[in-house]
Biopython code that builds the backbone (N, CA, C, O; Angstrom):
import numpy as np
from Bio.PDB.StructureBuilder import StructureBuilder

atoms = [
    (1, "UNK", "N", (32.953, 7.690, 7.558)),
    (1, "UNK", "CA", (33.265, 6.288, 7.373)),
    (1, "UNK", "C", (32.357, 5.420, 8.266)),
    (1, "UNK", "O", (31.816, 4.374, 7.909)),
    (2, "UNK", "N", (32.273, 5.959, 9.391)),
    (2, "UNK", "CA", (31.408, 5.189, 10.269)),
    (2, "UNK", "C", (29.748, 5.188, 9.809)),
    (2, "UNK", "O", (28.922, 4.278, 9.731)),
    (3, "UNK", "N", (29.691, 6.380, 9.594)),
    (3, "UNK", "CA", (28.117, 6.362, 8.971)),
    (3, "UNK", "C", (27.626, 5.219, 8.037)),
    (3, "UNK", "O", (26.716, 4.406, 8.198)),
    (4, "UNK", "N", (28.598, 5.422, 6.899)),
    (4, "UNK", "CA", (28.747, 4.645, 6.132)),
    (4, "UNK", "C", (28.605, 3.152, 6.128)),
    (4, "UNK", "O", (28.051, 2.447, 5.284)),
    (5, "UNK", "N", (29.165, 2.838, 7.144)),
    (5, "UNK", "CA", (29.546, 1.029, 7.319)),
    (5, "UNK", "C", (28.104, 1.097, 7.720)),
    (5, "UNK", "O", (27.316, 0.479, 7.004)),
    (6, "UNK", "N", (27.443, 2.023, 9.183)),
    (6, "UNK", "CA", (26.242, 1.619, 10.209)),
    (6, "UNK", "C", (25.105, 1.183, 8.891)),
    (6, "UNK", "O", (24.263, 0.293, 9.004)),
    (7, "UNK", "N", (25.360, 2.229, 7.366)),
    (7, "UNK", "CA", (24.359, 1.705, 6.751)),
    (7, "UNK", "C", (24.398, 0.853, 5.777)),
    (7, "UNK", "O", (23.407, 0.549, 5.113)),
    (8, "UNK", "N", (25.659, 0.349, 5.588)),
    (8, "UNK", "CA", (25.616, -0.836, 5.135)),
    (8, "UNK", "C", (25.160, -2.294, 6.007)),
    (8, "UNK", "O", (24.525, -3.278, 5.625)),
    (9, "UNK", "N", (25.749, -1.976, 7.269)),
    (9, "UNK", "CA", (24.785, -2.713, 8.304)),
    (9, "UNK", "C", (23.577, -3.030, 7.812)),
    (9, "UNK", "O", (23.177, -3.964, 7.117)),
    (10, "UNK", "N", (23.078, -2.113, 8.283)),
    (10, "UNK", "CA", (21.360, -2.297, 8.364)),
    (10, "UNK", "C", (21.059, -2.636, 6.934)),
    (10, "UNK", "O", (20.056, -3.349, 6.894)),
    (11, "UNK", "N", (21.602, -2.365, 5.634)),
    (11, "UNK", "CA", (20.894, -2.580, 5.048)),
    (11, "UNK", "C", (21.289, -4.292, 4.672)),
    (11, "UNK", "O", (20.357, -4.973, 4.245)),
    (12, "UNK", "N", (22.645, -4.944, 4.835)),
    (12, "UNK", "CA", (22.737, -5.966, 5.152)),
    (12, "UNK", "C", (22.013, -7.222, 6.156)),
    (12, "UNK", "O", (21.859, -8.422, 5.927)),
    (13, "UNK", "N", (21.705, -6.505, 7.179)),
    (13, "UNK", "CA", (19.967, -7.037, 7.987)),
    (13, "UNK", "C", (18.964, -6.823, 7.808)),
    (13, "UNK", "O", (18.250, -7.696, 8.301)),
    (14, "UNK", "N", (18.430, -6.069, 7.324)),
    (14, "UNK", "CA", (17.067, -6.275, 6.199)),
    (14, "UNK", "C", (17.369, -6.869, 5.386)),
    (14, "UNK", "O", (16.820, -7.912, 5.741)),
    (15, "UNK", "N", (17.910, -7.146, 4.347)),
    (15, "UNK", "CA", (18.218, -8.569, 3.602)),
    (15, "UNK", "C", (17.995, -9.716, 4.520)),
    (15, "UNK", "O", (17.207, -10.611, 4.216)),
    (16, "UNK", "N", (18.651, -9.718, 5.615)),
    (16, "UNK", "CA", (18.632, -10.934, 6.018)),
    (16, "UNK", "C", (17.073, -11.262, 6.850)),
    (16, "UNK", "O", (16.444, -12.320, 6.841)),
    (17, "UNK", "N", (16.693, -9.846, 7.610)),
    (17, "UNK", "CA", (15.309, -10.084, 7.850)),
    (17, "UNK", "C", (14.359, -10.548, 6.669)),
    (17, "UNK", "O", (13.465, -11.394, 6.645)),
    (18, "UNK", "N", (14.781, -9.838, 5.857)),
    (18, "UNK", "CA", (13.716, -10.431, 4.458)),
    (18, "UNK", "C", (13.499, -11.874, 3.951)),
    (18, "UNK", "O", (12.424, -12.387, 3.642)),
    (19, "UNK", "N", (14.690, -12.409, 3.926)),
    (19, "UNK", "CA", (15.371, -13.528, 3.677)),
    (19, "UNK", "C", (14.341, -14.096, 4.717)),
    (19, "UNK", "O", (13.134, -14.120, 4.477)),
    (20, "UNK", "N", (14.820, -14.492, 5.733)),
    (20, "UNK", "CA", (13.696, -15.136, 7.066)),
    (20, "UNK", "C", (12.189, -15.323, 7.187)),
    (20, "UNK", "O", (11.396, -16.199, 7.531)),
    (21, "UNK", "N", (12.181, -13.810, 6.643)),
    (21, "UNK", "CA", (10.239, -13.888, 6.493)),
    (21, "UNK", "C", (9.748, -14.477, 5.513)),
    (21, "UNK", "O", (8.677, -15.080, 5.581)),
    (22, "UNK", "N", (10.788, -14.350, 3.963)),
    (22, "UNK", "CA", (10.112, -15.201, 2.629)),
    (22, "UNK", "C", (10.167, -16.295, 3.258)),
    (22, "UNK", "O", (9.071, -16.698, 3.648)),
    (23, "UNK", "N", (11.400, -17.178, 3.599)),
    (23, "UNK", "CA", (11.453, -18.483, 3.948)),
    (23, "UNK", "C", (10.402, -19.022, 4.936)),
    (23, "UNK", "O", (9.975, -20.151, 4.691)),
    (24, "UNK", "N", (10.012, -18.498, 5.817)),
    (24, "UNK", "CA", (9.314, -19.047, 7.239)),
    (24, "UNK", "C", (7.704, -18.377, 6.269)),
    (24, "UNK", "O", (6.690, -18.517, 6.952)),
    (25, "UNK", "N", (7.533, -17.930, 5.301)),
    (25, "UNK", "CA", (5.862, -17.395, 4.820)),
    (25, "UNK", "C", (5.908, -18.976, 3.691)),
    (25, "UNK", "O", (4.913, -19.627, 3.373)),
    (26, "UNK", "N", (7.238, -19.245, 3.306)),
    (26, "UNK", "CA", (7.103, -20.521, 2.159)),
    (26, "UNK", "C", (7.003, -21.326, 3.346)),
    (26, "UNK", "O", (5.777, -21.381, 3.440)),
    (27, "UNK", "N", (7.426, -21.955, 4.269)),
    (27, "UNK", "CA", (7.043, -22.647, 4.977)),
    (27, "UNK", "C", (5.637, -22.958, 5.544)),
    (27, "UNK", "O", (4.815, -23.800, 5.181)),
    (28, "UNK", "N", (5.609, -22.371, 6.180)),
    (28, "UNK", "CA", (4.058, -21.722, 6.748)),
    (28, "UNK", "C", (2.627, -22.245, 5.804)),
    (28, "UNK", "O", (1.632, -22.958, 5.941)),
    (29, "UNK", "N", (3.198, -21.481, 4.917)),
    (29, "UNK", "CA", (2.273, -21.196, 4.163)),
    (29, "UNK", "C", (1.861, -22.214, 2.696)),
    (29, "UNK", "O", (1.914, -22.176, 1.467)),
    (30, "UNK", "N", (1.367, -23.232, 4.005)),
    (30, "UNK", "CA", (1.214, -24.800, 3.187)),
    (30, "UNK", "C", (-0.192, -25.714, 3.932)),
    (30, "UNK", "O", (-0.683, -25.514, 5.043)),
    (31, "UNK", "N", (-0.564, -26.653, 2.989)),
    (31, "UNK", "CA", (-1.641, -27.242, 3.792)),
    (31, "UNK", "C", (-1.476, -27.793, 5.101)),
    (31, "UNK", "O", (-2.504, -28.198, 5.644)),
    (32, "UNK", "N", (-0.265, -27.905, 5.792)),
    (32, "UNK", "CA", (-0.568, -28.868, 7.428)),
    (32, "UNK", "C", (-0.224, -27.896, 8.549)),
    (32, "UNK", "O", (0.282, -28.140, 9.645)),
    (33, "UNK", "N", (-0.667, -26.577, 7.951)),
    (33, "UNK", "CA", (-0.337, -25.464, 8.679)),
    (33, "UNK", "C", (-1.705, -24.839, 8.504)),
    (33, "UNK", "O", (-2.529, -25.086, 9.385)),
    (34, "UNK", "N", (-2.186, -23.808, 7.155)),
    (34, "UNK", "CA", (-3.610, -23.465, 6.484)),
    (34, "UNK", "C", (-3.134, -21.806, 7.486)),
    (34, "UNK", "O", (-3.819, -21.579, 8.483)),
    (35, "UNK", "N", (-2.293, -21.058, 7.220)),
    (35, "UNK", "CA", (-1.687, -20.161, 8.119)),
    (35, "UNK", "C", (-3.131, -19.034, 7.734)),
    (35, "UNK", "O", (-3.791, -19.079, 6.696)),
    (36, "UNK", "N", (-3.298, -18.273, 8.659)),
    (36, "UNK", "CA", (-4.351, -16.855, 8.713)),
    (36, "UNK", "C", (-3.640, -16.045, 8.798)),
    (36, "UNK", "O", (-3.786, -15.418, 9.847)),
    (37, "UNK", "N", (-2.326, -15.452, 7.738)),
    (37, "UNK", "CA", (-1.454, -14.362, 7.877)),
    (37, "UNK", "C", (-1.377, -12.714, 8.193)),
    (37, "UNK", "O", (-1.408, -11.861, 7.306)),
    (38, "UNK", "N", (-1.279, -12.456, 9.508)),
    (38, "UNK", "CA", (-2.121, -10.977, 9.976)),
    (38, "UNK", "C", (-0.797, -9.633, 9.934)),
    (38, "UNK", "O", (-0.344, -9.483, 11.068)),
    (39, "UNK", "N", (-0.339, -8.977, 9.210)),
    (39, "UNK", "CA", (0.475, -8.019, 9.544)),
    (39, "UNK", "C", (0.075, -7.062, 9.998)),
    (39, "UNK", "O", (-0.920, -6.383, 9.748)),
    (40, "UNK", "N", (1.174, -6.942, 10.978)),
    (40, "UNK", "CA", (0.615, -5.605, 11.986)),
    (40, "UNK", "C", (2.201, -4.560, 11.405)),
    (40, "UNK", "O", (3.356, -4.937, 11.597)),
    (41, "UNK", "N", (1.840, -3.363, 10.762)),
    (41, "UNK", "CA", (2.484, -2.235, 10.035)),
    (41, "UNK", "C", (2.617, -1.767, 11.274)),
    (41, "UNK", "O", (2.310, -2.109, 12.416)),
    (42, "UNK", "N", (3.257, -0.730, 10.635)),
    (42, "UNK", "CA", (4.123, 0.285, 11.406)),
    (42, "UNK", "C", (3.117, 1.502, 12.310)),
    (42, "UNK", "O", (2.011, 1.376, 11.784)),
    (43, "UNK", "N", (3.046, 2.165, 12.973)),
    (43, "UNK", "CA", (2.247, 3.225, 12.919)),
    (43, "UNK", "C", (2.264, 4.018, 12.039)),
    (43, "UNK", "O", (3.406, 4.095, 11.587)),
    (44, "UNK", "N", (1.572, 4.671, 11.539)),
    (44, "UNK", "CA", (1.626, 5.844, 10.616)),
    (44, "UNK", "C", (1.646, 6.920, 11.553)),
    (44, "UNK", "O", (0.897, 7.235, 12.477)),
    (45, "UNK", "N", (2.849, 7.476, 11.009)),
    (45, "UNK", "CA", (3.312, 8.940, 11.051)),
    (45, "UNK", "C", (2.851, 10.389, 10.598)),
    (45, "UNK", "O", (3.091, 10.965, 9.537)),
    (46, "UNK", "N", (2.071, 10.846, 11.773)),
    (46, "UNK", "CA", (1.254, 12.061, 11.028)),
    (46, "UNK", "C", (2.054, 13.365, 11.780)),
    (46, "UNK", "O", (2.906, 13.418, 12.667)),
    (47, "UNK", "N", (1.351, 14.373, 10.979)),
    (47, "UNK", "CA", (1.643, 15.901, 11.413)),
    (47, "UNK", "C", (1.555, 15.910, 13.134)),
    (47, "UNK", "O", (0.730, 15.266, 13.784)),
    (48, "UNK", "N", (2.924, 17.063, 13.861)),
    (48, "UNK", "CA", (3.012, 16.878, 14.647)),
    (48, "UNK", "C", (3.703, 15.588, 16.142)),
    (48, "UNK", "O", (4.202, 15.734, 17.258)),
    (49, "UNK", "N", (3.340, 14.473, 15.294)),
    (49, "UNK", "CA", (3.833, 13.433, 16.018)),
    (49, "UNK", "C", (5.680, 13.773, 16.249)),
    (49, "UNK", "O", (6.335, 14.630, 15.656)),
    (50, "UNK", "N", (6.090, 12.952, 17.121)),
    (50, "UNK", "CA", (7.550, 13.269, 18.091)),
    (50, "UNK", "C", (8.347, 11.895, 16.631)),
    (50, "UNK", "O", (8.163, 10.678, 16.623)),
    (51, "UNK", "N", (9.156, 12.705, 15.646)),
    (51, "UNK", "CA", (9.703, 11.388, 14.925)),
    (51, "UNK", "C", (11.080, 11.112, 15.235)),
    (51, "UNK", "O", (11.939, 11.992, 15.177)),
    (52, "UNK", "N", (11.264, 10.211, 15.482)),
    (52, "UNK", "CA", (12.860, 10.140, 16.086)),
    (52, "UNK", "C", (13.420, 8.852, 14.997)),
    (52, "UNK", "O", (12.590, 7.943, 14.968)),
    (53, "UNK", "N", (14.249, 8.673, 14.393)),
    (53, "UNK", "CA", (15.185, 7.349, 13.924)),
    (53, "UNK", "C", (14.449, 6.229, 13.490)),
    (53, "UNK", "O", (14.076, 5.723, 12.431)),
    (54, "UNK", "N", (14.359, 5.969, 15.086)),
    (54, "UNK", "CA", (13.890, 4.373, 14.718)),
    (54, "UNK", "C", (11.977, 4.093, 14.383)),
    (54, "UNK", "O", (11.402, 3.119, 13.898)),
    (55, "UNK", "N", (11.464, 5.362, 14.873)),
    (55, "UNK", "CA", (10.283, 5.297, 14.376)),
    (55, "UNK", "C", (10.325, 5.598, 12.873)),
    (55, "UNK", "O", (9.289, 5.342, 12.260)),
    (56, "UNK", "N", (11.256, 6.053, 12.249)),
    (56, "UNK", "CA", (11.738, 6.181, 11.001)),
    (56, "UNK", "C", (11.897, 5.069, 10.104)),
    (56, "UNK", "O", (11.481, 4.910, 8.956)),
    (57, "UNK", "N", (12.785, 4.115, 11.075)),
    (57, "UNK", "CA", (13.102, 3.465, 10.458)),
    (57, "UNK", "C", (12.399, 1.959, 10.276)),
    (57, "UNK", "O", (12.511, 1.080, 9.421)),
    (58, "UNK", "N", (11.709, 2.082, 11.361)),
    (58, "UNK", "CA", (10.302, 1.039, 11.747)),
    (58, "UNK", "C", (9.181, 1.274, 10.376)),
    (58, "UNK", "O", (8.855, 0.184, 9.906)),
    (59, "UNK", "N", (8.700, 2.174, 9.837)),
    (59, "UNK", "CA", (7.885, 2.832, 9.454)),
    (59, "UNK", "C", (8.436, 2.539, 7.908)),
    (59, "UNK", "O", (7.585, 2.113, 7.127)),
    (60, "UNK", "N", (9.857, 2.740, 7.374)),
    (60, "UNK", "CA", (10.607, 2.118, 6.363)),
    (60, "UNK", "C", (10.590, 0.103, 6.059)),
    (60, "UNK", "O", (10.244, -0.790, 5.285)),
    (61, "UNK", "N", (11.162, 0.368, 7.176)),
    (61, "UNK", "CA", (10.934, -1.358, 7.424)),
    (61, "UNK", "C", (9.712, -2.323, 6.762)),
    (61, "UNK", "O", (9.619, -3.367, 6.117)),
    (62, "UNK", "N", (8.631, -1.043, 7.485)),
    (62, "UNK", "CA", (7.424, -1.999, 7.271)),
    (62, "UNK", "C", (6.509, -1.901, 6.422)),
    (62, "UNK", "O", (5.532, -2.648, 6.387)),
    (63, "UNK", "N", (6.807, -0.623, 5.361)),
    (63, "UNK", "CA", (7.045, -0.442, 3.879)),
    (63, "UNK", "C", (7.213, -1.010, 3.055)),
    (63, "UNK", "O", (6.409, -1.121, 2.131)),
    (64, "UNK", "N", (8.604, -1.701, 3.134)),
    (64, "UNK", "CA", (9.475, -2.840, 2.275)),
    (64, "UNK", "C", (8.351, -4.367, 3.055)),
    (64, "UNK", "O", (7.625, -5.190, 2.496)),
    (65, "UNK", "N", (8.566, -4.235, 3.939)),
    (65, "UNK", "CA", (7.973, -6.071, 4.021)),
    (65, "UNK", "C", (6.536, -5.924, 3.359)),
    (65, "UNK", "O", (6.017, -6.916, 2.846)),
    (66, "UNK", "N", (5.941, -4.797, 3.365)),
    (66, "UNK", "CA", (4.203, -5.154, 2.742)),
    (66, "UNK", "C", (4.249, -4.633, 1.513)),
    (66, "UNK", "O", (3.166, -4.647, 0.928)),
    (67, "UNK", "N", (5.527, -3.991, 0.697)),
    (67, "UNK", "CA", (5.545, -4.408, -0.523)),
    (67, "UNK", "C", (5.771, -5.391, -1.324)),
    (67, "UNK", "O", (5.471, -5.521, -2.510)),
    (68, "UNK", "N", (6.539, -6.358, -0.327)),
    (68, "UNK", "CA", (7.459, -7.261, -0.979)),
    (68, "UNK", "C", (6.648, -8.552, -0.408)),
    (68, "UNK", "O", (6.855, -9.620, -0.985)),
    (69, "UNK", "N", (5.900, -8.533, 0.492)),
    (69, "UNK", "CA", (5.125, -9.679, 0.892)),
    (69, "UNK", "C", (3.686, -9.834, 1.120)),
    (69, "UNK", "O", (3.040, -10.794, 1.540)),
    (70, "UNK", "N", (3.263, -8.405, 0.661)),
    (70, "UNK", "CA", (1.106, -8.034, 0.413)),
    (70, "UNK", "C", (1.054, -9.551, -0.065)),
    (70, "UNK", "O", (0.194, -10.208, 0.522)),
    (71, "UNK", "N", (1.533, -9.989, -0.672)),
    (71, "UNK", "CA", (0.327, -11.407, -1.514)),
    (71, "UNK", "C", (0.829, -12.387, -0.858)),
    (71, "UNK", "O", (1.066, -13.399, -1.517)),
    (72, "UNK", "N", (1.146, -12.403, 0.614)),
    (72, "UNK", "CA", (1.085, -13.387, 1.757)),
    (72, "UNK", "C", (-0.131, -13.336, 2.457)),
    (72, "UNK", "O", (-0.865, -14.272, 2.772)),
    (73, "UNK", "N", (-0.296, -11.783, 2.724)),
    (73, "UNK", "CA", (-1.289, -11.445, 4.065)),
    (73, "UNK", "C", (-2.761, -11.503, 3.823)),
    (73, "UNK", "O", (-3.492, -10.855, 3.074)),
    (74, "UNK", "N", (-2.955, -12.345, 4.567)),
    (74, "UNK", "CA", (-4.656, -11.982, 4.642)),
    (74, "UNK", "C", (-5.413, -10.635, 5.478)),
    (74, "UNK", "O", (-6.569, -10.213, 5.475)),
    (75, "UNK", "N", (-4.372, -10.274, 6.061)),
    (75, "UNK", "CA", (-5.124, -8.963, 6.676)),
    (75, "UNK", "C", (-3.931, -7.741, 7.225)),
    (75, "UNK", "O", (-3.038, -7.827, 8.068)),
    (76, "UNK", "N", (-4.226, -6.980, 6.630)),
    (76, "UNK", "CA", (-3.507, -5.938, 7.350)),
    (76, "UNK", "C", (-4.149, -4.889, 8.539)),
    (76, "UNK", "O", (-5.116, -4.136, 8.432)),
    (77, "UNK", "N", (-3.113, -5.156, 9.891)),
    (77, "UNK", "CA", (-3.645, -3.781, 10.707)),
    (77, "UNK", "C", (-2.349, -2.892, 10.929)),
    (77, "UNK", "O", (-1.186, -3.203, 11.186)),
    (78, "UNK", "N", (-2.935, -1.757, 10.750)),
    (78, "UNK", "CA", (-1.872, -0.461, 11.253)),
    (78, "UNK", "C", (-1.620, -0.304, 12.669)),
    (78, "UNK", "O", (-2.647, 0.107, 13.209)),
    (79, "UNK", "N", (-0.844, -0.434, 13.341)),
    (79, "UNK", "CA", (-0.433, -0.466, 14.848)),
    (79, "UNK", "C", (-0.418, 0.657, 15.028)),
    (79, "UNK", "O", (0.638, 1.108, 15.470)),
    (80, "UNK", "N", (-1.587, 1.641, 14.768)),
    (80, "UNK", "CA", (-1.510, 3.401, 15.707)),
    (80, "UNK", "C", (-2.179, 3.365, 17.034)),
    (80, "UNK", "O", (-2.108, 4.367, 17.745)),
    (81, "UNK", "N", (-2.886, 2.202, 17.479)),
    (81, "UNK", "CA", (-3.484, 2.082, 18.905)),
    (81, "UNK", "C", (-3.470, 1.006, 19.212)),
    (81, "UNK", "O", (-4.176, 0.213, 18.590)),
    (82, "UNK", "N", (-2.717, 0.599, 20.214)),
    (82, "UNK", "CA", (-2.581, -0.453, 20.487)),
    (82, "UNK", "C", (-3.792, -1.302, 20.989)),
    (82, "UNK", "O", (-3.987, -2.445, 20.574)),
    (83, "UNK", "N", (-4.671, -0.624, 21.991)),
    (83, "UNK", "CA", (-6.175, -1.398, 22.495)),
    (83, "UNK", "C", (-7.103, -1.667, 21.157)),
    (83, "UNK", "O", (-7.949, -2.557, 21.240)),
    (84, "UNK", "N", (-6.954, -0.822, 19.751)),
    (84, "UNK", "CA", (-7.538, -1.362, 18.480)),
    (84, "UNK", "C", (-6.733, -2.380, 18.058)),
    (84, "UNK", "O", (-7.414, -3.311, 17.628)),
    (85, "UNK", "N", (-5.058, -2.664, 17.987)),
    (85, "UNK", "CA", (-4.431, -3.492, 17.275)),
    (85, "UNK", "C", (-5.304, -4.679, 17.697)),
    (85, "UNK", "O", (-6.090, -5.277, 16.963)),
    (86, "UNK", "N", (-4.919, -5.061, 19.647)),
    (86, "UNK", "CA", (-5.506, -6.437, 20.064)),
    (86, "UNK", "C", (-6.737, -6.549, 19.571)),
    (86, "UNK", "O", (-7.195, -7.622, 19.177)),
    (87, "UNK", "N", (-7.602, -5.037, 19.549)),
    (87, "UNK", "CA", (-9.245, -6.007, 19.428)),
    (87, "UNK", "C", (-9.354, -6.591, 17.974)),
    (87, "UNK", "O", (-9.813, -7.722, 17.817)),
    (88, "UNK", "N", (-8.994, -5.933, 17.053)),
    (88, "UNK", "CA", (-8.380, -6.172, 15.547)),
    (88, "UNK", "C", (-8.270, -7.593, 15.389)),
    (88, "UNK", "O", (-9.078, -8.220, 14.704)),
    (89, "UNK", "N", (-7.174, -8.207, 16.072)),
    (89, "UNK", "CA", (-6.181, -9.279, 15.831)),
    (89, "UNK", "C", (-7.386, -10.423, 16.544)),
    (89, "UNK", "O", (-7.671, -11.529, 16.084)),
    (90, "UNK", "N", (-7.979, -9.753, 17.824)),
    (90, "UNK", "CA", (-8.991, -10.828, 18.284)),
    (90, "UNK", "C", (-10.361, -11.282, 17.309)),
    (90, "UNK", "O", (-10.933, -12.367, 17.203)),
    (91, "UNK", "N", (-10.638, -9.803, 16.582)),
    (91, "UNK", "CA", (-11.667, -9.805, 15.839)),
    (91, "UNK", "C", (-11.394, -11.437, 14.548)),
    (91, "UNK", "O", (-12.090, -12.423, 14.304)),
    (92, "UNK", "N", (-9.998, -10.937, 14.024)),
    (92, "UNK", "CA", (-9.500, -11.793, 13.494)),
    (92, "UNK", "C", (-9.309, -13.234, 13.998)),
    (92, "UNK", "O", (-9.604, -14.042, 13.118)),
    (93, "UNK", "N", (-8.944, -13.743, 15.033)),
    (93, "UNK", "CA", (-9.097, -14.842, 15.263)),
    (93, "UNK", "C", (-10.627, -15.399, 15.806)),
    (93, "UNK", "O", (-10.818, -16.598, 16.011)),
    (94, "UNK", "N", (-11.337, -14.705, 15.942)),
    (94, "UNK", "CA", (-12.793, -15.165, 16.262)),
    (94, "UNK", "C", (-13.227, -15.724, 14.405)),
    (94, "UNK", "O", (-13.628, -16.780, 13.917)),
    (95, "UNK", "N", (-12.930, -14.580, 13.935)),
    (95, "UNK", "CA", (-13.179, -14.775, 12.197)),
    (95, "UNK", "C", (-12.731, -16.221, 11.850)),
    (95, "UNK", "O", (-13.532, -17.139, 11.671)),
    (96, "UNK", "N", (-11.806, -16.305, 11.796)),
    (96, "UNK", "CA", (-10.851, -17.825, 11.087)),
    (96, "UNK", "C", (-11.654, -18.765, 12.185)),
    (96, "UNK", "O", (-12.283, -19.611, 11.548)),
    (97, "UNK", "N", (-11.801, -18.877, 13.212)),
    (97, "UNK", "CA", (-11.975, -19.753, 13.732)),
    (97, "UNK", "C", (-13.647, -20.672, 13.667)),
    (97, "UNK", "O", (-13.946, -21.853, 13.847)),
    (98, "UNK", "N", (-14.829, -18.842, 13.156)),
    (98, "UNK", "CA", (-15.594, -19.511, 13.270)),
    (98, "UNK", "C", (-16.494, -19.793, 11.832)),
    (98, "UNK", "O", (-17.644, -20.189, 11.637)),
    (99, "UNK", "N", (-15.004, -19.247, 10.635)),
    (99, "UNK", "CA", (-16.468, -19.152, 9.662)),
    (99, "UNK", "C", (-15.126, -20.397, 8.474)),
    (99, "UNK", "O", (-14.064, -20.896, 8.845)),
    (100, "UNK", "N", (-15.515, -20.455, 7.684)),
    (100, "UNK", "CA", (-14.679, -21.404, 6.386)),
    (100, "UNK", "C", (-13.984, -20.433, 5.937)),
    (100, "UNK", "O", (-14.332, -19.258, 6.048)),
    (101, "UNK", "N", (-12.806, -20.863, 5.320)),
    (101, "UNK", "CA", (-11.812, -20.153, 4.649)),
    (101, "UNK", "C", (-11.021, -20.746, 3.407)),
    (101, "UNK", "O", (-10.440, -21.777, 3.066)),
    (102, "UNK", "N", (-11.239, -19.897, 3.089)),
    (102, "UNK", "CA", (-10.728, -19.797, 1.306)),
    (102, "UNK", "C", (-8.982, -20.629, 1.296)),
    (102, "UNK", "O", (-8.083, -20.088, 1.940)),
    (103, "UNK", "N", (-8.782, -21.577, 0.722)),
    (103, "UNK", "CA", (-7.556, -22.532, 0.878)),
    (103, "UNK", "C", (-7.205, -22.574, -0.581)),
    (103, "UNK", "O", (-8.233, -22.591, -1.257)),
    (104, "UNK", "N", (-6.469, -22.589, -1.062)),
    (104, "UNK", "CA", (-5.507, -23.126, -2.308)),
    (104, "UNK", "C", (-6.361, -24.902, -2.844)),
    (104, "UNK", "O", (-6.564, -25.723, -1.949)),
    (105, "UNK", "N", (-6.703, -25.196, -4.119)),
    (105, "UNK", "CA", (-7.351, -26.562, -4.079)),
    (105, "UNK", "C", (-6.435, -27.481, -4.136)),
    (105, "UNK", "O", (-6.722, -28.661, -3.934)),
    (106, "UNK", "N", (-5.069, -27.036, -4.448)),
    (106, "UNK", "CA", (-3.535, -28.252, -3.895)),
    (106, "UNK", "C", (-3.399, -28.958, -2.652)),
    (106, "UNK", "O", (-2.908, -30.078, -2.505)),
    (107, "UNK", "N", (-4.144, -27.787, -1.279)),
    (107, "UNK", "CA", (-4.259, -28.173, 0.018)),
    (107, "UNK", "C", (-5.310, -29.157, 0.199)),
    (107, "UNK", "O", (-5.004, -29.966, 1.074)),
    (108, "UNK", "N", (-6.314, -29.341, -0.270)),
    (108, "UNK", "CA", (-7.542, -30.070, -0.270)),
    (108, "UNK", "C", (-7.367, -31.494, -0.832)),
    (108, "UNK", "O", (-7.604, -32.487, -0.146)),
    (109, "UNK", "N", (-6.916, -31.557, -2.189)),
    (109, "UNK", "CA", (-6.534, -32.797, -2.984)),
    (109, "UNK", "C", (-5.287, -33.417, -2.612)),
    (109, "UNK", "O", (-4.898, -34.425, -3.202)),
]
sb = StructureBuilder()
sb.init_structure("model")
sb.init_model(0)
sb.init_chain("A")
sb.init_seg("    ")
for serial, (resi, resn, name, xyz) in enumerate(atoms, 1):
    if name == "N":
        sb.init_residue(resn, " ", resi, " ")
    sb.init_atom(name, np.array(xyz, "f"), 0.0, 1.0, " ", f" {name:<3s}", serial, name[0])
structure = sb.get_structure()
């Protein structure tokens, strides 16, 4: 019984996480903002690695959001090293910042 409810839980908060991210990506994701949307995934889980639950369930998680929200992101990085994630994410903001970017022509007019 208890099992039971814990996963109706969770799956009742992923709804609601989901819920949050569509809303705040429709927000966002408008001309007086011009958002550079970067998801950082889950690690990937290979042979050998220590898998416990929540790396389980992290790894699920972040499955569902980049199926359900790929045609938000302008870039995806996989979080398996963290000193690549930052240089990644820096690479990325040097990018947006120093070259033109592709906008919707609704934002412009």
């Amino acid at each position: 019984q208890c099992r039971h409810h814990n996963q109706k839980t969770r799956s009742y908060m992923m709804k609601v996480k989901l819920s949050f991210v569509h809303q705040a990506l429709k927000i966002l994701r408008t001309a007086e903002f011009a958002p550079y949307v970067v998801f950082i995934a889950a690690p990937t889980i290979t042979p050998g690695m220590t898998e416990d639950d929540s790396l389980q369930r992290l790894q699920k998680e972040s499955e569902m959001l980049q199926r359900t929200y790929a045609h938000y992101f302008d870039q995806t990085i996989i979080n398996n090293e963290i000193d690549d994630t930052i240089r990644l994410l820096e690479e990325a903001v040097d990018l947006v910042s120093t070259t033109a970017q592709w906008v919707p022509v609704s934002w412009v007019y």
